[in-house]
Steps between C-alpha positions, in 0.01 A plus 500: 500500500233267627306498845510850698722793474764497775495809697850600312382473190185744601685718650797482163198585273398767727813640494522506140132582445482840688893556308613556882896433421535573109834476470737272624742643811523649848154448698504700863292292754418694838447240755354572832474183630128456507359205361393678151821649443690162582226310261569747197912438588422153491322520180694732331837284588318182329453694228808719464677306240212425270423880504845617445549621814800644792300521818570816711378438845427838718411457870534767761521403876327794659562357835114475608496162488724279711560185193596798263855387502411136459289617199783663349729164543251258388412707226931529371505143595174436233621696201863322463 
């Protein structure tokens, strides 16, 4: 591959690396909604197929926040 390493591709050898999914299957996901958590989902949901992968997604709406319940839509509404 020639000029820089796309952030994918960093975060694919990562991935495979540090052995973090060694076999191919069911990967739970807990999403909170934060920024981190919705980066990773992101990532992870690039990446799914390449890795062999069924994305689980977890996310609890504890009610604390008043978006929870958007959260939880946008986040079924991402994973389709």
């Amino acid at each position: 591959m020639d000029g820089p390493v796309g952030l994918s591709e960093r975060f694919l050898e990562h991935v495979r690396a540090q052995r973090l999914f060694p076999k191919p299957g069911k990967a739970l996901v807990a999403v909170s909604g934060g920024p981190d958590s919705l980066a990773l989902l992101a990532l992870l949901n690039d990446a799914k197929e390449r890795l062999g992968l069924e994305l689980v997604v977890a996310h609890v709406d504890h009610g604390i926040q008043e978006t929870g319940g958007q959260v939880a839509k946008t986040l079924r509404d991402y994973v389709k």
